[in-house]
mmCIF file as Biopython writes it, N, C-alpha, C and O atoms, coordinates in Angstrom:
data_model
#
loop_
_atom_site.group_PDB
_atom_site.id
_atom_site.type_symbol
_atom_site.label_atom_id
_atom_site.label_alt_id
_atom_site.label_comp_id
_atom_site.label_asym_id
_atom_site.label_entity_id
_atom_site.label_seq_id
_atom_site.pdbx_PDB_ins_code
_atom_site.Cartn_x
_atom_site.Cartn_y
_atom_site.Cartn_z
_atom_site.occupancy
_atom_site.B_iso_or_equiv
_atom_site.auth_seq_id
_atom_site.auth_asym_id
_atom_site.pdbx_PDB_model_num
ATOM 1   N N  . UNK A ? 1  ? 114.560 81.809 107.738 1.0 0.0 1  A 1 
ATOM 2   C CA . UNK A ? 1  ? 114.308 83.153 107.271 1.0 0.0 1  A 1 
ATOM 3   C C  . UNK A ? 1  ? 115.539 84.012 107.486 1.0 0.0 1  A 1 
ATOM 4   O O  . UNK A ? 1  ? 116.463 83.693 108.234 1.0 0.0 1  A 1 
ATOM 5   N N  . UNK A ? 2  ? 115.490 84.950 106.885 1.0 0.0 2  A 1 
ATOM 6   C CA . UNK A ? 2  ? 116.642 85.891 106.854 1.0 0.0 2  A 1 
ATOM 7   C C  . UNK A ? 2  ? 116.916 86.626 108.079 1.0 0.0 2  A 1 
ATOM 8   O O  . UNK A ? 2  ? 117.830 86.200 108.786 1.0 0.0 2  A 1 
ATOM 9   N N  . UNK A ? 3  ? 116.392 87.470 108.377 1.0 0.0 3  A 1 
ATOM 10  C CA . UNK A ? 3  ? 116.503 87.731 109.868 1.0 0.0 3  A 1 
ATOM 11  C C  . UNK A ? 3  ? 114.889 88.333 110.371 1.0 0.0 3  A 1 
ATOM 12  O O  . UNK A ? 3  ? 114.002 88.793 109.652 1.0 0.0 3  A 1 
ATOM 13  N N  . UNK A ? 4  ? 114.904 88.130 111.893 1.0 0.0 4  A 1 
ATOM 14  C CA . UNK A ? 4  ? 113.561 88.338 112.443 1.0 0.0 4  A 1 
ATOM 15  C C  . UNK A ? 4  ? 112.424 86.947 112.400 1.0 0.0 4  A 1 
ATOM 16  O O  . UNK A ? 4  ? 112.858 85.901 111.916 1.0 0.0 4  A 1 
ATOM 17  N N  . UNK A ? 5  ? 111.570 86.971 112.707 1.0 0.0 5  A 1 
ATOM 18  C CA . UNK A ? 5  ? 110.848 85.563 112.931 1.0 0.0 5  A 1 
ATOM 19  C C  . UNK A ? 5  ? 109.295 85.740 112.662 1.0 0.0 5  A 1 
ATOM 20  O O  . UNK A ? 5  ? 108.752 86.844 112.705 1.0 0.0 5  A 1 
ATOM 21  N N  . UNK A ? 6  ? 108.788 84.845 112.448 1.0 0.0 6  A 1 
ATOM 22  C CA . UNK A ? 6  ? 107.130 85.110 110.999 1.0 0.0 6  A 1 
ATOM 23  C C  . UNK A ? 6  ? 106.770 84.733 112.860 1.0 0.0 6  A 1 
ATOM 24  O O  . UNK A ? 6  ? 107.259 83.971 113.694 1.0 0.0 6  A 1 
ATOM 25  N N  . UNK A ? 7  ? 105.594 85.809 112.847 1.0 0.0 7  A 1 
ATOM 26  C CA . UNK A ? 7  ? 104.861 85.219 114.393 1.0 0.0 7  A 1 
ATOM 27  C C  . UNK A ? 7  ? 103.429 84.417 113.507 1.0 0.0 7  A 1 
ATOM 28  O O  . UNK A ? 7  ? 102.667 84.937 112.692 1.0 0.0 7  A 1 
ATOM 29  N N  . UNK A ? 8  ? 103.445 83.183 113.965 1.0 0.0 8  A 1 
ATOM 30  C CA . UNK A ? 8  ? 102.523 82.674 113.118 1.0 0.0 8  A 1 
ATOM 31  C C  . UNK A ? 8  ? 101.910 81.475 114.439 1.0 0.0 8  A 1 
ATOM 32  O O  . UNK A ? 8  ? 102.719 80.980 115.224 1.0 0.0 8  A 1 
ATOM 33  N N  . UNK A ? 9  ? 100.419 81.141 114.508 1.0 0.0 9  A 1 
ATOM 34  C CA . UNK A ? 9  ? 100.473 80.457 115.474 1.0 0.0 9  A 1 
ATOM 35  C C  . UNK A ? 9  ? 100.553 78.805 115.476 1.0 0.0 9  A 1 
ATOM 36  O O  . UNK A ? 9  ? 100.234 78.044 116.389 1.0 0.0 9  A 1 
ATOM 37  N N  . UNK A ? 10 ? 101.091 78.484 114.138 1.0 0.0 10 A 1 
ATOM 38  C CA . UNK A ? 10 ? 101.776 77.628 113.845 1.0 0.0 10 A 1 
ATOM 39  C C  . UNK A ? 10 ? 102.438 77.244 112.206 1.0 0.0 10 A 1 
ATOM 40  O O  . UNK A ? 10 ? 102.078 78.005 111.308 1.0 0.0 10 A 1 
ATOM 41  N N  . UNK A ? 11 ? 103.142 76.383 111.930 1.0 0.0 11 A 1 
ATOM 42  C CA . UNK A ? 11 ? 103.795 76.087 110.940 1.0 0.0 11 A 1 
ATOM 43  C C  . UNK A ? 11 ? 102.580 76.148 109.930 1.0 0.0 11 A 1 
ATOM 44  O O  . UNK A ? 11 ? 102.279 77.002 109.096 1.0 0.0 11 A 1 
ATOM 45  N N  . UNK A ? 12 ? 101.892 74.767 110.340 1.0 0.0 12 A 1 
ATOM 46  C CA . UNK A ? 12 ? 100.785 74.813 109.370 1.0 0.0 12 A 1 
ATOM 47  C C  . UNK A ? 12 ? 99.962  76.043 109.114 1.0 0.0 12 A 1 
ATOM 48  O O  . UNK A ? 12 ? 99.336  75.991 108.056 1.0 0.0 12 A 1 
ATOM 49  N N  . UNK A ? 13 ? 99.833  76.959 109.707 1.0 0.0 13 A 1 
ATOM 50  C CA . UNK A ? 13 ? 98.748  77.891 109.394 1.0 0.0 13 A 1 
ATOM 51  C C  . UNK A ? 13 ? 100.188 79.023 108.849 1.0 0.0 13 A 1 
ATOM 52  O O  . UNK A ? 13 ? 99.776  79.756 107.951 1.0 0.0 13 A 1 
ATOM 53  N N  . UNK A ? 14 ? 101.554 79.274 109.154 1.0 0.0 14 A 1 
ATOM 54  C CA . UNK A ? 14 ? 102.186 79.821 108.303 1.0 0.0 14 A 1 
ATOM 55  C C  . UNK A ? 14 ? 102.101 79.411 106.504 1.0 0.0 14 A 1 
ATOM 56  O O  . UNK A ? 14 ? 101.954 80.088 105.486 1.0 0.0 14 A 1 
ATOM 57  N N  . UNK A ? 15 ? 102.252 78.177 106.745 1.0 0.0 15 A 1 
ATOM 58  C CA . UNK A ? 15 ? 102.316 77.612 105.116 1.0 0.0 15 A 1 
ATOM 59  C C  . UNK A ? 15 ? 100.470 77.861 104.417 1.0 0.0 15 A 1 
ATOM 60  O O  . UNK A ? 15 ? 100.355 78.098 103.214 1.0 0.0 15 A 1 
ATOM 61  N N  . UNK A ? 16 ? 99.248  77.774 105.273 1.0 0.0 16 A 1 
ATOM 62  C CA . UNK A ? 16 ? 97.976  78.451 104.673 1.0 0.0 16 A 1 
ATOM 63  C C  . UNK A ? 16 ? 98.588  79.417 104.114 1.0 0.0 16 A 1 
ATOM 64  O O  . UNK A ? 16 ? 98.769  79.384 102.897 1.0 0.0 16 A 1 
ATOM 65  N N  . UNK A ? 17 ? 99.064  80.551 104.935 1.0 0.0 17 A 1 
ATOM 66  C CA . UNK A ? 17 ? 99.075  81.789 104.342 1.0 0.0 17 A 1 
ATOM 67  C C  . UNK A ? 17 ? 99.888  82.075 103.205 1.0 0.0 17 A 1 
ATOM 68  O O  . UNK A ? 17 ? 99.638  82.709 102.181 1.0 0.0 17 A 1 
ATOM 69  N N  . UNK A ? 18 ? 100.978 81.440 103.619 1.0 0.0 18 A 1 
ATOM 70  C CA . UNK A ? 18 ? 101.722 81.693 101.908 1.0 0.0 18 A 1 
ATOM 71  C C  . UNK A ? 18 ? 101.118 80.892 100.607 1.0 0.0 18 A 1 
ATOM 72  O O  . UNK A ? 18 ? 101.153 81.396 99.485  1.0 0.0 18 A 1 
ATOM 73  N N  . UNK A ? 19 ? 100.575 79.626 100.859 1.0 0.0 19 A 1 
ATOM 74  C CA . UNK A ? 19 ? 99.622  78.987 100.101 1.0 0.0 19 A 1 
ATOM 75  C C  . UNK A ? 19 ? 98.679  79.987 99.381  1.0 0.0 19 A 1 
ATOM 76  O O  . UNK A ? 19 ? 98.722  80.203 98.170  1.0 0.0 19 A 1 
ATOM 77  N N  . UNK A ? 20 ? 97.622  80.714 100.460 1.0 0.0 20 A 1 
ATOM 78  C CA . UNK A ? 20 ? 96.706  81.819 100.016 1.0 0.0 20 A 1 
ATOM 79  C C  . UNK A ? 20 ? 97.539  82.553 99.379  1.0 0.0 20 A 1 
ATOM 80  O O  . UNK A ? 20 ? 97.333  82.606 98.167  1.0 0.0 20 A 1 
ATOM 81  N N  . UNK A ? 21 ? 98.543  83.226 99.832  1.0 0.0 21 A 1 
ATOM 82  C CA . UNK A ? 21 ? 99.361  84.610 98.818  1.0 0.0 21 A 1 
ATOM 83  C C  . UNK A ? 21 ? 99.913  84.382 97.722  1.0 0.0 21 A 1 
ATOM 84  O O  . UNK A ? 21 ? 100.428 85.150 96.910  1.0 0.0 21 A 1 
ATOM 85  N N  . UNK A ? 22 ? 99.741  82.885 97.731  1.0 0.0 22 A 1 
ATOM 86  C CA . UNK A ? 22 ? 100.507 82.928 96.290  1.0 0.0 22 A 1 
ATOM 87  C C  . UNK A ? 22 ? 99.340  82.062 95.091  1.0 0.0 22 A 1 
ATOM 88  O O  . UNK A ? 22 ? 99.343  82.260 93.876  1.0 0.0 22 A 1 
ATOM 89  N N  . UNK A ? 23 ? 98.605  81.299 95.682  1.0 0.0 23 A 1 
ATOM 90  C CA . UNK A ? 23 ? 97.571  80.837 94.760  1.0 0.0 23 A 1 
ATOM 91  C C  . UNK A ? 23 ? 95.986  81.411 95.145  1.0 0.0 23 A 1 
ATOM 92  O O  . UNK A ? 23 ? 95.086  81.157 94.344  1.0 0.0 23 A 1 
ATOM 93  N N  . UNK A ? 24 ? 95.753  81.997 96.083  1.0 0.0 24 A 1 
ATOM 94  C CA . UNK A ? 24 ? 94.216  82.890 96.299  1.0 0.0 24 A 1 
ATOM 95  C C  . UNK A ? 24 ? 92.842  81.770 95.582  1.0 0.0 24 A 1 
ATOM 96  O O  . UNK A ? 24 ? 92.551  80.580 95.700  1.0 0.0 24 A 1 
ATOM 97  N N  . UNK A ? 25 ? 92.330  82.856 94.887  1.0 0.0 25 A 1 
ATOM 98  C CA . UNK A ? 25 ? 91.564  82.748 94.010  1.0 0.0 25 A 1 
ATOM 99  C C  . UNK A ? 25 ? 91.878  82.296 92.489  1.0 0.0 25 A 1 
ATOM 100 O O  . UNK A ? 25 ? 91.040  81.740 91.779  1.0 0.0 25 A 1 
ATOM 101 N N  . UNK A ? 26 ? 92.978  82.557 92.150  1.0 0.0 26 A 1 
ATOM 102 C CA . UNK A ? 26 ? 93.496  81.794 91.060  1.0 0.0 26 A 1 
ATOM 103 C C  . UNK A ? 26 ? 93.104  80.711 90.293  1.0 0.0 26 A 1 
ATOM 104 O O  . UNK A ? 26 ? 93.050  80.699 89.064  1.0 0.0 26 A 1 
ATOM 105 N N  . UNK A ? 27 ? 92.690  79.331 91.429  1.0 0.0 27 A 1 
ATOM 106 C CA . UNK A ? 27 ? 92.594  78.011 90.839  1.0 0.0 27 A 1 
ATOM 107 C C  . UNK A ? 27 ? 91.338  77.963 90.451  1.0 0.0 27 A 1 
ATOM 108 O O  . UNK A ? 27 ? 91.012  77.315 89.457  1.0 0.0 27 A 1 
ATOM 109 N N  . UNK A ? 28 ? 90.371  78.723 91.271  1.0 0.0 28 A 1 
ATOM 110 C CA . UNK A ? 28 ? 88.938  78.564 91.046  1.0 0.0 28 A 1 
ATOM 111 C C  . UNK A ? 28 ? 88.621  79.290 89.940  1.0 0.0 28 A 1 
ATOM 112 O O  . UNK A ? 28 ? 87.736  78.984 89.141  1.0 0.0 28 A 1 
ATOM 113 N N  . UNK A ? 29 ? 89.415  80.365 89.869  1.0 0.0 29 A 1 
ATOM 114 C CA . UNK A ? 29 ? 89.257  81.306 88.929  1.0 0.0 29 A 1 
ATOM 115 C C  . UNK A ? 29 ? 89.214  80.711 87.172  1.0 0.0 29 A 1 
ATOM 116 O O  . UNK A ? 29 ? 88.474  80.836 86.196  1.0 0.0 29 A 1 
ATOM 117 N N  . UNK A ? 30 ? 90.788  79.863 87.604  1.0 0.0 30 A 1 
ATOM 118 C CA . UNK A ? 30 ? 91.146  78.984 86.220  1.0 0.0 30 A 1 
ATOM 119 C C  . UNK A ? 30 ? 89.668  77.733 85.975  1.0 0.0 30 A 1 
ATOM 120 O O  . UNK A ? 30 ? 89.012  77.565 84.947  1.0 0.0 30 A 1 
ATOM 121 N N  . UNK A ? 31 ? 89.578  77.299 86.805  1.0 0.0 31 A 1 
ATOM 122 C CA . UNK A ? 31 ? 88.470  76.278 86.694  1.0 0.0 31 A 1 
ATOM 123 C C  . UNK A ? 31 ? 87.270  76.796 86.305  1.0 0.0 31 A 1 
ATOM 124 O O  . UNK A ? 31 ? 86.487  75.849 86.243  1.0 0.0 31 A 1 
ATOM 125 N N  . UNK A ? 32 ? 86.620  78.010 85.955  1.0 0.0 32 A 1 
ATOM 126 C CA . UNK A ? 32 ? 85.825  78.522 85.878  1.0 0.0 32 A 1 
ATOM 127 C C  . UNK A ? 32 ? 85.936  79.099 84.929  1.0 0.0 32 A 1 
ATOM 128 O O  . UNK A ? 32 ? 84.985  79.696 84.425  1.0 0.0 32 A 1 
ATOM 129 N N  . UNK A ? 33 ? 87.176  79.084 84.399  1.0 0.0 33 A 1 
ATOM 130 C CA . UNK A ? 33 ? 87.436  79.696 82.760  1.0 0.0 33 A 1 
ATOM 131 C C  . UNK A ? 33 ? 87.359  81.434 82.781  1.0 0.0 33 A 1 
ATOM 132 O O  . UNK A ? 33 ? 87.114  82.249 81.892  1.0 0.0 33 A 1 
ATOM 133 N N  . UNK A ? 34 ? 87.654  81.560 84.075  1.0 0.0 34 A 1 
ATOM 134 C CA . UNK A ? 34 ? 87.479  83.411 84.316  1.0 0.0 34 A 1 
ATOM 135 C C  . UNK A ? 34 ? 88.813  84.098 84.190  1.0 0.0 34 A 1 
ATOM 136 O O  . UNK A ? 34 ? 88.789  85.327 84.117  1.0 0.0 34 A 1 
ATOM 137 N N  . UNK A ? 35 ? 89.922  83.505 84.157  1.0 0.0 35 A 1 
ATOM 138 C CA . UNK A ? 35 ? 91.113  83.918 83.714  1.0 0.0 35 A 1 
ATOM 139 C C  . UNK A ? 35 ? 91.492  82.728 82.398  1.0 0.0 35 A 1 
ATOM 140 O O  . UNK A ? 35 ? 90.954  81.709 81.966  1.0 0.0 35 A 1 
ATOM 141 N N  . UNK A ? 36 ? 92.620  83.455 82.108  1.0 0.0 36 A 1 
ATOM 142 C CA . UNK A ? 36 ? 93.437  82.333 80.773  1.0 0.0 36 A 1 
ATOM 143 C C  . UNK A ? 36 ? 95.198  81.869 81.404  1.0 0.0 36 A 1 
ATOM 144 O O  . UNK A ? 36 ? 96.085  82.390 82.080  1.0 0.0 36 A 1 
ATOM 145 N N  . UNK A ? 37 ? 94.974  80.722 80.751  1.0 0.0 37 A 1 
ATOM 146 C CA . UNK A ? 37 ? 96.506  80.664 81.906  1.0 0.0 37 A 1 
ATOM 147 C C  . UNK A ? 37 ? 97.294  81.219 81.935  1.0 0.0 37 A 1 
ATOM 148 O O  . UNK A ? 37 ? 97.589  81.989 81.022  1.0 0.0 37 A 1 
ATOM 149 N N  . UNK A ? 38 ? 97.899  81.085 82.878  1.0 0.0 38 A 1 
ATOM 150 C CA . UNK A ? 38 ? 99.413  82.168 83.391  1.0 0.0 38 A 1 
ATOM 151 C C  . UNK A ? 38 ? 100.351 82.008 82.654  1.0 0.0 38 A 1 
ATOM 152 O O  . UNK A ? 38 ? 100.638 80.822 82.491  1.0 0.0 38 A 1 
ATOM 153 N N  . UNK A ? 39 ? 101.159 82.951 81.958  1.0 0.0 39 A 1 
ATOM 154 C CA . UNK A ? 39 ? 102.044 83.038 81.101  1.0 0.0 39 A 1 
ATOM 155 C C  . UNK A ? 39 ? 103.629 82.739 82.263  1.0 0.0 39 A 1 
ATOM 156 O O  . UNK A ? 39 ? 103.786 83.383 83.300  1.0 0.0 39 A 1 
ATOM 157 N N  . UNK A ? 40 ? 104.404 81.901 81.882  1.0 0.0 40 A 1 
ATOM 158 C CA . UNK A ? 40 ? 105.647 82.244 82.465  1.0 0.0 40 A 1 
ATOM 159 C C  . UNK A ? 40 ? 106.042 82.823 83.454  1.0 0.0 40 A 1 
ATOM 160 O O  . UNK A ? 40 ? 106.380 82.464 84.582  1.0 0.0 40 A 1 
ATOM 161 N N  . UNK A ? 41 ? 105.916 84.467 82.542  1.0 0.0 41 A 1 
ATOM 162 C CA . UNK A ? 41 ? 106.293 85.661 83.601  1.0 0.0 41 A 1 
ATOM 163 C C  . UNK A ? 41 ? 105.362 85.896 84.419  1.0 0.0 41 A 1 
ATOM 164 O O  . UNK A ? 41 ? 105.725 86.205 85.554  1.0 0.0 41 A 1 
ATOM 165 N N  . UNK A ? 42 ? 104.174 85.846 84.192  1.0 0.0 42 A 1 
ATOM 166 C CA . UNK A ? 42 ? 102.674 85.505 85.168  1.0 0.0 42 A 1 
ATOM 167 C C  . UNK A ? 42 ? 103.238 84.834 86.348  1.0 0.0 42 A 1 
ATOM 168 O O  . UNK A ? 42 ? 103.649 85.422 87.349  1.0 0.0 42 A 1 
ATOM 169 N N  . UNK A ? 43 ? 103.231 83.759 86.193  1.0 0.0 43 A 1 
ATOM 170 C CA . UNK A ? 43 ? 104.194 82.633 87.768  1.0 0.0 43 A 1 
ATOM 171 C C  . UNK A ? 43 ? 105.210 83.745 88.200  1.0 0.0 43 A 1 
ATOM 172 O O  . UNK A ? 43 ? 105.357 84.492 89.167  1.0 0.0 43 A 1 
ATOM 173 N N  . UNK A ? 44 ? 105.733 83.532 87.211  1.0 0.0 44 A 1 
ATOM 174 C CA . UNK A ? 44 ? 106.931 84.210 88.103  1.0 0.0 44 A 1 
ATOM 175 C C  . UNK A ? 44 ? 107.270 85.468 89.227  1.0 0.0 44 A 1 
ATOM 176 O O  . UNK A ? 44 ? 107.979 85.648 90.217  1.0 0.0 44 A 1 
ATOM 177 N N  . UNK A ? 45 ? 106.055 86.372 88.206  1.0 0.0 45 A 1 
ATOM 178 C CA . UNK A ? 45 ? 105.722 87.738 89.303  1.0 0.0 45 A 1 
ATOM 179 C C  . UNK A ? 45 ? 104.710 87.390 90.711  1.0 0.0 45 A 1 
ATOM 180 O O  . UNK A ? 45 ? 104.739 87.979 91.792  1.0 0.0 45 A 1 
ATOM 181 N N  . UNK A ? 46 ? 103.918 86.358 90.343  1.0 0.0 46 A 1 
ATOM 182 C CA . UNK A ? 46 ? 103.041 85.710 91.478  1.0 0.0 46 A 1 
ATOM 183 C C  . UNK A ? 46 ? 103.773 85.034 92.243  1.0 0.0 46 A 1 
ATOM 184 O O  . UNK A ? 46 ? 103.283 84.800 93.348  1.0 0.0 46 A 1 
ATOM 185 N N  . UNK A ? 47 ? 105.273 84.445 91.935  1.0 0.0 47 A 1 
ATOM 186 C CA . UNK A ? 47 ? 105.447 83.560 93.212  1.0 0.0 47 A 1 
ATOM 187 C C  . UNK A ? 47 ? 106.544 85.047 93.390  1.0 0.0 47 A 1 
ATOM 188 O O  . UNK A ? 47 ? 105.870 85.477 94.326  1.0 0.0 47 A 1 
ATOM 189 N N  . UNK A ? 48 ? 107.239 85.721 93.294  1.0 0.0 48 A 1 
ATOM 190 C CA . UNK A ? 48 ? 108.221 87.198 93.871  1.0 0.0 48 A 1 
ATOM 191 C C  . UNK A ? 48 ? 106.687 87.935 94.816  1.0 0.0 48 A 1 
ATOM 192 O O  . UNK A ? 48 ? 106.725 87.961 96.046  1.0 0.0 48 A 1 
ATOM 193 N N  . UNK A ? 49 ? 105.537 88.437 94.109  1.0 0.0 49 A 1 
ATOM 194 C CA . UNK A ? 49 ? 104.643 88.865 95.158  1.0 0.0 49 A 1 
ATOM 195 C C  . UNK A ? 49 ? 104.384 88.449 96.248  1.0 0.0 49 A 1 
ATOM 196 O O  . UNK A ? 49 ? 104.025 89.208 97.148  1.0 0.0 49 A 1 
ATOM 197 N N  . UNK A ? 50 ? 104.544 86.777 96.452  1.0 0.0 50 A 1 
ATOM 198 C CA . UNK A ? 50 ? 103.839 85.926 97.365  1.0 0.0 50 A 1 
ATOM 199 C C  . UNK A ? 50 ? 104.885 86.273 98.818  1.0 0.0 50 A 1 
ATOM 200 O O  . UNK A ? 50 ? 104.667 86.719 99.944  1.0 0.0 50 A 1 
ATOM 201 N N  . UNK A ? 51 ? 106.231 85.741 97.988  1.0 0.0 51 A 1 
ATOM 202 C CA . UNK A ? 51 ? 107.088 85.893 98.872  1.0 0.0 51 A 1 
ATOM 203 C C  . UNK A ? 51 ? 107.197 87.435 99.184  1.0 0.0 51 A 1 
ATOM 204 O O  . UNK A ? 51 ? 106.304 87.584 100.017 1.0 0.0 51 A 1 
ATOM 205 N N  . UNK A ? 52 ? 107.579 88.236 99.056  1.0 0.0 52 A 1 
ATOM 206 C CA . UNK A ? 52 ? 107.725 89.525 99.014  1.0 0.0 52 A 1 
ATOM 207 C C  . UNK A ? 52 ? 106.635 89.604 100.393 1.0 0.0 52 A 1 
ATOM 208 O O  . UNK A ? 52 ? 106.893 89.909 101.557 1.0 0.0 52 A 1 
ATOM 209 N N  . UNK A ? 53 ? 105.416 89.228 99.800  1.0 0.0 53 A 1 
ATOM 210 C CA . UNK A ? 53 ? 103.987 89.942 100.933 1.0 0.0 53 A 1 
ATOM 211 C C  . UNK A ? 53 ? 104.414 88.588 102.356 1.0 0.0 53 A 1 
ATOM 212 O O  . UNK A ? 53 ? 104.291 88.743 103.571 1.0 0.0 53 A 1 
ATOM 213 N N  . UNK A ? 54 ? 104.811 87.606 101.757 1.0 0.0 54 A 1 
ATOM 214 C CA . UNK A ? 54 ? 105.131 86.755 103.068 1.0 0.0 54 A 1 
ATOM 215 C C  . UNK A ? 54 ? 106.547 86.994 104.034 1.0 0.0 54 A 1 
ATOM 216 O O  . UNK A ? 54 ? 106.779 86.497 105.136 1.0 0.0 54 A 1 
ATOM 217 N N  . UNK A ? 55 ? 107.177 87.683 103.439 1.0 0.0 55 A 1 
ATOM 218 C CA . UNK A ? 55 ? 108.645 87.721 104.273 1.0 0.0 55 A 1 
ATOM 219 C C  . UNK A ? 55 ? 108.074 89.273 105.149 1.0 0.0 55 A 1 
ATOM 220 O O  . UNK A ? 55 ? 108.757 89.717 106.072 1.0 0.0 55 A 1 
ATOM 221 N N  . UNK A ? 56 ? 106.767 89.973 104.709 1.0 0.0 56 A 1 
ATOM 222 C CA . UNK A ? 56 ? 106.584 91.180 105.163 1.0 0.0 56 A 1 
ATOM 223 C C  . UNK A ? 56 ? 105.984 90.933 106.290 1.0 0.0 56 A 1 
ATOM 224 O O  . UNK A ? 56 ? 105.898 91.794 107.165 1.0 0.0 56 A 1 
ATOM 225 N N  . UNK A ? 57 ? 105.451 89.626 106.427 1.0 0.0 57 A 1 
ATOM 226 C CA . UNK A ? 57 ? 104.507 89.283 107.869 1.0 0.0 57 A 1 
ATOM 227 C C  . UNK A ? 57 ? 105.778 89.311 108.921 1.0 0.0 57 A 1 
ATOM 228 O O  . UNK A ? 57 ? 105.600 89.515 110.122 1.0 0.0 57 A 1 
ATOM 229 N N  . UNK A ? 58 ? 106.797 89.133 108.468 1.0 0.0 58 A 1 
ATOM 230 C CA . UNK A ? 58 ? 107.674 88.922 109.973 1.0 0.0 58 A 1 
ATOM 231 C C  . UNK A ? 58 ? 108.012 90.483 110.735 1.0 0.0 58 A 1 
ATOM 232 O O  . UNK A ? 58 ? 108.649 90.573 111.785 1.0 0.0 58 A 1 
ATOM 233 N N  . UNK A ? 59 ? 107.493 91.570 110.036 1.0 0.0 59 A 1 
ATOM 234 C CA . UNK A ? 59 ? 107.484 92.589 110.533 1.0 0.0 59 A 1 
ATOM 235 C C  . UNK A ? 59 ? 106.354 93.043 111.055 1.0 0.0 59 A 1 
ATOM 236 O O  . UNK A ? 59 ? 106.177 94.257 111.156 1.0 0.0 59 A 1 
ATOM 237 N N  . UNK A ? 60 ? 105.254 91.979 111.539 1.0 0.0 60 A 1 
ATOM 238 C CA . UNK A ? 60 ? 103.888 91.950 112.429 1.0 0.0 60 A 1 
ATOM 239 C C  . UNK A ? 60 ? 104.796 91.847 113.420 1.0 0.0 60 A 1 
ATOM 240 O O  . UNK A ? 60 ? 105.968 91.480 113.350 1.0 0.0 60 A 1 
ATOM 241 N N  . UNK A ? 61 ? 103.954 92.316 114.658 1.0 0.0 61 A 1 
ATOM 242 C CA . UNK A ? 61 ? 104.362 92.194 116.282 1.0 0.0 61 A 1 
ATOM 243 C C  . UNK A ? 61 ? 103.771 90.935 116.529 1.0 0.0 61 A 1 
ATOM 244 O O  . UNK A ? 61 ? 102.968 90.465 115.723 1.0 0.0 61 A 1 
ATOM 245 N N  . UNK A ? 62 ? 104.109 90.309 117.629 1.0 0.0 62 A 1 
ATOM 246 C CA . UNK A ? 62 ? 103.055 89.466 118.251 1.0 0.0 62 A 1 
ATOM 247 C C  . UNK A ? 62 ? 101.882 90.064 119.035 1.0 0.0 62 A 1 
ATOM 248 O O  . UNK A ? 62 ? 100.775 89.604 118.757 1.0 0.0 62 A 1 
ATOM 249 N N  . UNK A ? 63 ? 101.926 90.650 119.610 1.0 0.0 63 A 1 
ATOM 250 C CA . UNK A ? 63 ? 100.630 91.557 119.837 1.0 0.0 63 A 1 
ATOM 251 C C  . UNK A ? 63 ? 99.501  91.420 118.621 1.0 0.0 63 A 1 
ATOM 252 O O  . UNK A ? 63 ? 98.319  91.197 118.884 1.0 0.0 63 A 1 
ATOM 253 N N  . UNK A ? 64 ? 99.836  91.527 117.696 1.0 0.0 64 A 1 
ATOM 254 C CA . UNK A ? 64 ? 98.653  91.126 116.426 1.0 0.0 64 A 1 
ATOM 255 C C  . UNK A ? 64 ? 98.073  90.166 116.154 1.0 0.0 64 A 1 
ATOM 256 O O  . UNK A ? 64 ? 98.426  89.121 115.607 1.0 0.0 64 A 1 
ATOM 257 N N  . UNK A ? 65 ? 96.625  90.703 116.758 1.0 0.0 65 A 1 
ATOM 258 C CA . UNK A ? 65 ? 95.891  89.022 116.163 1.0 0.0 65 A 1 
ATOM 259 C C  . UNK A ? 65 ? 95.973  88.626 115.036 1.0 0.0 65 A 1 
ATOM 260 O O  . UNK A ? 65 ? 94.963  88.870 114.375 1.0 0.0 65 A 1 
ATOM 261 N N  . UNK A ? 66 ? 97.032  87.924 114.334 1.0 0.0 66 A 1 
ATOM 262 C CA . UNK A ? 66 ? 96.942  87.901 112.891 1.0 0.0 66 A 1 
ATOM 263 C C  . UNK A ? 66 ? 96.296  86.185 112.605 1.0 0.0 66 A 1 
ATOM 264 O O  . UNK A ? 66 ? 96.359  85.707 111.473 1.0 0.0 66 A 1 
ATOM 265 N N  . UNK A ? 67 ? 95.775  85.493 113.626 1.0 0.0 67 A 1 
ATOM 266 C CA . UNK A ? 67 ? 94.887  84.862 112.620 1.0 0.0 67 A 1 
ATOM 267 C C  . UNK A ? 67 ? 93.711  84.410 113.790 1.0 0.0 67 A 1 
ATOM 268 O O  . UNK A ? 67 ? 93.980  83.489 114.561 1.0 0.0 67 A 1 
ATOM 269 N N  . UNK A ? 68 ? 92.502  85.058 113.866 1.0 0.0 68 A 1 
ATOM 270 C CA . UNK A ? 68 ? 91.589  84.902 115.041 1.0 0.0 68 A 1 
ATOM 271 C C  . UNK A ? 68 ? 90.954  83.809 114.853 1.0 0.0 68 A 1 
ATOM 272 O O  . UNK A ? 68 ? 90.374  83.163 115.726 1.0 0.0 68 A 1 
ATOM 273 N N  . UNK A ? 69 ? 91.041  83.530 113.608 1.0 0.0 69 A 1 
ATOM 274 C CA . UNK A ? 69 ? 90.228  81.944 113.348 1.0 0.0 69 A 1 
ATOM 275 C C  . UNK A ? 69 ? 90.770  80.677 113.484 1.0 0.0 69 A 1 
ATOM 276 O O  . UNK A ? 69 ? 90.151  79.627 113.309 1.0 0.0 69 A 1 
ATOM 277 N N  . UNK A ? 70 ? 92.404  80.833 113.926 1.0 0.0 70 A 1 
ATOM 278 C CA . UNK A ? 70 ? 93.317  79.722 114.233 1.0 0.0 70 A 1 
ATOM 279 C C  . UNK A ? 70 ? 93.588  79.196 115.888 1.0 0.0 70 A 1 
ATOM 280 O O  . UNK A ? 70 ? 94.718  78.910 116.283 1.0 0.0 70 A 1 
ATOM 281 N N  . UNK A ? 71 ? 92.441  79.130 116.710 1.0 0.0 71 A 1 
ATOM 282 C CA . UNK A ? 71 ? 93.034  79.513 117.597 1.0 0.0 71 A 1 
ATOM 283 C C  . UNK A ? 71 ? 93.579  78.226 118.511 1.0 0.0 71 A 1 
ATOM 284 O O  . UNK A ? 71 ? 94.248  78.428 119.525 1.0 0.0 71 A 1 
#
């Protein structure tokens, strides 16, 4: 990472989360025929959001329970 450090309480549950931020509800969504597929620029703004909202976790404290269900 660029500078500063993702407090995460491990690798694997770092990579859940960017997993979730960047595909969510999406797949089920597609499988269900409730969206139409992603255009190009679609991906493209979804994987800049993902990262964007994931490089923002490294500005959590550790003090933050940021995942109570990982423990």
């Amino acid at each position: 990472m660029e500078s500063g450090a993702l407090v995460a309480p491990s690798a694997r549950v770092a990579a859940d989360w960017f997993l979730n931020l960047l595909i969510g509800d999406l797949q089920i969504r597609r499988v269900i025929h409730s969206l139409p597929v992603p255009s190009d620029k679609d991906v493209r703004s979804r994987v800049v959001a993902a990262i964007s909202a994931f490089k923002a976790l490294r500005h959590m404290t550790a003090t933050i329970d940021l995942c109570p269900f990982h423990a």
